[in-house]
C-alpha positions in Angstrom: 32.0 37.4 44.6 31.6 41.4 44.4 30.0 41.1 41.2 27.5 38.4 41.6 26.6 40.3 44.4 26.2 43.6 42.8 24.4 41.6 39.8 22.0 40.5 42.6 21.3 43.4 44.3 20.9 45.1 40.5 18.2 42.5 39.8 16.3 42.8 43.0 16.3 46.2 42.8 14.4 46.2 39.2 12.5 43.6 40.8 10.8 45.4 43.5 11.6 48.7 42.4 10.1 48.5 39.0 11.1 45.1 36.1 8.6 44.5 34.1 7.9 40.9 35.1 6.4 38.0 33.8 2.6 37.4 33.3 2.2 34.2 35.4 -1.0 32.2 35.7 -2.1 34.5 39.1 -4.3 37.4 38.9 -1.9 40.5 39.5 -3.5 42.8 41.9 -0.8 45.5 41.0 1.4 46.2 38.7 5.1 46.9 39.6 6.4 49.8 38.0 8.6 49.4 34.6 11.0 51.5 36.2 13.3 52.2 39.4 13.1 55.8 40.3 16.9 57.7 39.8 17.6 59.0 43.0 17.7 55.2 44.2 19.6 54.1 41.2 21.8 57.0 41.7 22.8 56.4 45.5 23.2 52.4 44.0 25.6 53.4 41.7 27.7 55.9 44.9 26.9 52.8 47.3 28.9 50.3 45.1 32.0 52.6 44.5 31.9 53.2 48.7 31.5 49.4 48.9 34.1 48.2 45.6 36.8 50.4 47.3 36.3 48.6 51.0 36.4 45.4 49.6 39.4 45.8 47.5 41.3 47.3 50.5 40.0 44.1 52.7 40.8 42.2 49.6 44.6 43.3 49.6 44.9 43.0 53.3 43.6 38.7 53.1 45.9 38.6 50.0 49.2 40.0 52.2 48.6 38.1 55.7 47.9 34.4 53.1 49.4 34.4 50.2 48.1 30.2 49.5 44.3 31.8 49.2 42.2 29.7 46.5 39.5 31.3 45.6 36.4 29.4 45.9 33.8 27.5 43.2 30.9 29.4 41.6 28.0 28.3 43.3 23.9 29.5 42.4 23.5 30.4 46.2 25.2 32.9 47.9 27.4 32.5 50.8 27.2 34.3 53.8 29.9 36.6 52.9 28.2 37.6 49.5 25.0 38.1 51.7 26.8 40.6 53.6 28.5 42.5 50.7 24.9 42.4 49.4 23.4 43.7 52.8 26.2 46.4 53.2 25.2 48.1 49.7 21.2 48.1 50.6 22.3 49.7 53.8 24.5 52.2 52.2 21.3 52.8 49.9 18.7 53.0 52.8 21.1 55.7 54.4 21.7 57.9 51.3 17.7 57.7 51.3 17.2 58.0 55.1 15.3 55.2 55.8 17.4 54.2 58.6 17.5 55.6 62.6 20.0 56.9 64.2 21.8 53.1 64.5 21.1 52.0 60.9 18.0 50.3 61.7 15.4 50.5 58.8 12.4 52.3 59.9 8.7 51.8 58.5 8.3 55.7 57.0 11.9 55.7 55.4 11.4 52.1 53.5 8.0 52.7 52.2 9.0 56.3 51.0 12.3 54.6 49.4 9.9 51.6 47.9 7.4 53.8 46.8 8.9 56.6 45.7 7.6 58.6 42.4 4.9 55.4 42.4 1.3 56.1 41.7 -0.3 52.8 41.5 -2.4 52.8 45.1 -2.5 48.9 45.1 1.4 48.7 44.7 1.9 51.4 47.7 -0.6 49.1 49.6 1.6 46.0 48.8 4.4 48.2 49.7 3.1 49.2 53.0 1.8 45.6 54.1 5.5 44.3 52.9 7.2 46.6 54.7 5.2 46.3 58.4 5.6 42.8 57.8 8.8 42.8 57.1 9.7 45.3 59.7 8.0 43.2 62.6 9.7 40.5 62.3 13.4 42.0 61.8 12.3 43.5 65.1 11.6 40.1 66.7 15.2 39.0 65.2 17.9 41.6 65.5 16.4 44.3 68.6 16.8 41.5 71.3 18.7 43.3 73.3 19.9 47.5 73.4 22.5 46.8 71.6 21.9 43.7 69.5 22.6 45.6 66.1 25.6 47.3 67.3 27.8 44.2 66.2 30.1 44.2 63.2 28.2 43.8 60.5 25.1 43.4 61.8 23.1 46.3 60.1 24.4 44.4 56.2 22.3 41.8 57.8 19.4 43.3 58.6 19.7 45.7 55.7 19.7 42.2 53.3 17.1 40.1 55.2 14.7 43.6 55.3 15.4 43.8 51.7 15.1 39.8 50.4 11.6 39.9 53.0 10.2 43.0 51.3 10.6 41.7 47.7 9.1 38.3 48.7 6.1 40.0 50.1 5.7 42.3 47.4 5.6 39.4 45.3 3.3 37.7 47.1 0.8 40.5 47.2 1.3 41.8 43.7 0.0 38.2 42.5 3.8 37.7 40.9 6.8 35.7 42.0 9.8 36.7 42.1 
């Protein structure tokens, strides 16, 4: 489970932060970069130590209090416990880069500086910038419905992973490219 999840957060991250992708049919308005910058790779690499170690601990806890644990079948989707792992590592990542407030809420300044970071291209920092308001909009609409909405266990893996899976979409979308 860890690893498909760090394998999917690995991918993404090349994804929007700079794989060179397949030349589809659409005419590509920007080109994504060929690579990720280091500084993100770097905190990526810190953020899934920080992470490895939590979930080995909770791992070892789960194993002690059942004993008769199966393990579940590989399946293509992930579950909503994968989405969390996956969600807890891009918020690690968004706070090594400060692109979270004070409550680990992604803000608009810290996730376009984080996406766009050591990028020239003007119309992949424009696809960056539309992602990331659109994006940001509507995680407000969903998760700060109340004061303390996002203070709930967990809650800011969620946001971090749904910010993260909307922003790629939309860069996607904009770039001319699916992901």
């Amino acid at each position: 489970m860890f690893c498909g999840s760090i394998i999917f957060i690995s991918v993404c991250a090349i994804i929007v932060l700079g794989a060179e992708s397949k030349q589809t049919n659409y005419t590509n308005k920007c080109e994504i970069p060929a690579s990720a910058p280091r500084k993100v790779e770097e905190f990526i690499n810190q953020c899934q130590d920080e992470i490895k170690l939590a979930i080995l601990s909770e791992a070892l806890q789960t194993l002690n209090a059942n004993e008769n644990a199966h393990s579940r079948a590989k399946r293509a989707a992930f579950t909503d416990d994968e989405k969390r792992i996956a969600g807890c590592l891009l918020q690690c990542v968004y706070r090594k880069m400060k692109a979270v407030n004070e409550h680990g809420f992604p803000t608009t300044e810290g996730l376009v500086s984080l996406y766009t970071n050591g990028i020239e291209q003007k119309e992949y920092i424009r696809a960056t910038i539309e992602s990331v308001n659109t994006c940001m909009k509507m995680a407000e609409q969903k998760y700060l419905i109340k004061p303390d909405s996002i203070d709930e266990n967990g809650k800011t893996c969620d946001i971090a992973y749904d910010v993260f899976d909307c922003i790629s979409e939309e860069i996607g979308k904009y770039c001319g490219q699916t992901l």
